[in-house]
C-alpha positions as CSV (number, residue, x, y, z in Angstrom):
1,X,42.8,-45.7,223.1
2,X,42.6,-44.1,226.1
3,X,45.8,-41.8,225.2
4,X,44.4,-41.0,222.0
5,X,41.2,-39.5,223.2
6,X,43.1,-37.5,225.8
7,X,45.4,-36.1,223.3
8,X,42.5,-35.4,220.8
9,X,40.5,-33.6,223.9
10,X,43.3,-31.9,225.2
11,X,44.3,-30.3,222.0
12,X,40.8,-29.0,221.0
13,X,40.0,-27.4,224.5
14,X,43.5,-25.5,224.0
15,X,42.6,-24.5,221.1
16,X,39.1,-23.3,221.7
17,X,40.9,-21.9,224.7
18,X,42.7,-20.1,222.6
19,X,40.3,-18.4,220.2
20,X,38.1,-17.2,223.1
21,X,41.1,-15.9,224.6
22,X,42.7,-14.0,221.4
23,X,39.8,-14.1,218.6
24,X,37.0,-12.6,220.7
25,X,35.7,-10.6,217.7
26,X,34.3,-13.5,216.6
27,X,32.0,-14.3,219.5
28,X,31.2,-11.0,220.2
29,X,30.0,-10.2,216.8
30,X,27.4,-12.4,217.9
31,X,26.7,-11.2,221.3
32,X,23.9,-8.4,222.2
33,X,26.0,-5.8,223.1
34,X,30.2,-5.7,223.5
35,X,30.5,-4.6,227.2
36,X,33.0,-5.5,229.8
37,X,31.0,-8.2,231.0
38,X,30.7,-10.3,227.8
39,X,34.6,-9.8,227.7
40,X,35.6,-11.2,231.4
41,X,32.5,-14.1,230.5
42,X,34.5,-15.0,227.4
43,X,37.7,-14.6,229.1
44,X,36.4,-16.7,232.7
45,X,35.4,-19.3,230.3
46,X,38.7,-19.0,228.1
47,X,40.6,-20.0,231.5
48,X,38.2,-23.1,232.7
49,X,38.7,-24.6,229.1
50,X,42.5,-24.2,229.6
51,X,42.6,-25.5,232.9
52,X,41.0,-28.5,231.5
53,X,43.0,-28.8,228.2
54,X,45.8,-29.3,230.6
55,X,44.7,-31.3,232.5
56,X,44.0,-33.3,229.5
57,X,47.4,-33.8,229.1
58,X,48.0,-34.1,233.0
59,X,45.8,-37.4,232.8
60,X,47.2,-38.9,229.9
61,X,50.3,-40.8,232.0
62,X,47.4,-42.2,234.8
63,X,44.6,-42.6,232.1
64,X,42.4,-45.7,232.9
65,X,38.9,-45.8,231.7
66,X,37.3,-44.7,235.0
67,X,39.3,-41.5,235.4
68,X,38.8,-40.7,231.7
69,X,35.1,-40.8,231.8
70,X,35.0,-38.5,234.9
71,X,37.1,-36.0,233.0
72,X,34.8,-36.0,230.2
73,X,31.9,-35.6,232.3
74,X,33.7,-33.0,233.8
75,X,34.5,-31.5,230.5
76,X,31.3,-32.0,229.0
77,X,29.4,-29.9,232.0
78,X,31.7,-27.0,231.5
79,X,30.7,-27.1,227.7
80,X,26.8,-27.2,228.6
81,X,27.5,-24.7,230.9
82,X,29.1,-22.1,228.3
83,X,26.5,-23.2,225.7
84,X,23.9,-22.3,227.5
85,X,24.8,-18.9,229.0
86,X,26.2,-18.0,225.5
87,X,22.4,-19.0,224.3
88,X,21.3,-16.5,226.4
89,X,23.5,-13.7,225.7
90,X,23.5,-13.7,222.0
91,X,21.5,-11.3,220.2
């Protein structure tokens, strides 16, 4: 189960990753104004959700149900985080 979840997690945060990484026309056709700044914000947060797509995968031989839950905490703050400063930024 445990495995599973990881995997699942892991992929999806590479792939987000990914997009805010290579695609960022698409999130900065939604932001106010396409400076430098929005750039290095989508490209800081590109990095954190890669770190923890990794270590997604890092987990997955240790996984017990304590350690899971941290990362998702873990994961789920980093999301909240980005959500709400791209709240803020977007036109």
């Amino acid at each position: 189960m445990m495995l599973g979840i990881l995997t699942l997690i892991g992929l999806v945060l590479l792939v987000f990753s990914f997009l805010l990484l290579k695609k960022q026309v698409i999130f900065l056709a939604l932001l106010a104004d396409d400076s430098l700044a929005n750039k290095q914000f989508l490209q800081i947060y590109s990095m954190i959700f890669l770190g923890l797509g990794i270590t997604a995968f890092l987990l997955i031989p240790f996984a017990d149900k304590e350690m899971t839950l941290y990362f998702l905490a873990v994961m789920m703050l980093a999301s909240a985080t980005f959500s709400y400063q791209f709240s803020k930024k977007i036109k």
